[in-house]
C-alpha angles and dihedrals in degrees: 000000000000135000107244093052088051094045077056099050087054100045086058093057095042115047105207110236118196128246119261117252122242085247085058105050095038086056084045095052090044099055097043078060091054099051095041091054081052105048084045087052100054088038081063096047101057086043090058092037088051094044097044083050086048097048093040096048085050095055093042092050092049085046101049082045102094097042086056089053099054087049087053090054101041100050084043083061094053116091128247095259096045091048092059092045093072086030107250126113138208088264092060103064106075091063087044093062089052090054099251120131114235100255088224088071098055094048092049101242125145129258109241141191116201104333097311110114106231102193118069111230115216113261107252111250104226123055109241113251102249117262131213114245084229116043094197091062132070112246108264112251113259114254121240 
């Protein structure tokens, strides 16, 4: 085999680039600088945004803490009775205190001490239509 053939089987195989001129890679190097300074600036910038929301929600919660206290204390002073009038219990309050809402209450159910139910639930307004104990049989005819 000789070596021109083999220098053009090879040729076929490698595609010669040429090489960039000193203009081109000094306008890539400058633009991989440019986008390095930005991505560290933004990178700045979320780290001063995240640390000004944590020090303002800080201050805000030390600051909303004494009102929450009084609340504490105000609704702990309050009796049973006058706790599941406006639907809270004892229970309640300390989440209450660390500003939660009881998930009960989002979800509409009842306070309740023991197994007694002590908010009174509306009447529906419609009677319900009567059901059979087994749905997969017809209701029994009523006797005479």
């Amino acid at each position: 085999m000789s070596t021109r053939i083999f220098s053009e089987k090879i040729a076929q195989f490698y595609t010669a680039t040429p090489a960039p001129s000193t203009a081109d890679a000094l306008a890539l190097r400058q633009a991989a600088m440019r986008a390095r300074d930005a991505a560290i600036i933004n990178g700045v910038k979320r780290a001063a945004k995240a640390s000004y929301r944590f020090v303002r929600d800080l201050l805000g919660a030390v600051a909303a803490y004494p009102r929450r206290r009084a609340t504490f204390e105000a609704l702990w002073r309050l009796s049973d009775r006058e706790l599941a009038d406006i639907g809270l219990n004892r229970a309640d309050l300390p989440l209450i205190l660390a500003g939660e809402t009881p998930k009960r209450l989002e979800t509409g159910e009842p306070a309740t001490a023991g197994r007694v139910s002590l908010v009174v639930a509306p009447a529906p307004a419609v009677a319900p239509k009567a059901v059979p104990a087994n749905l997969n049989l017809p209701a029994a005819p009523k006797a005479a």
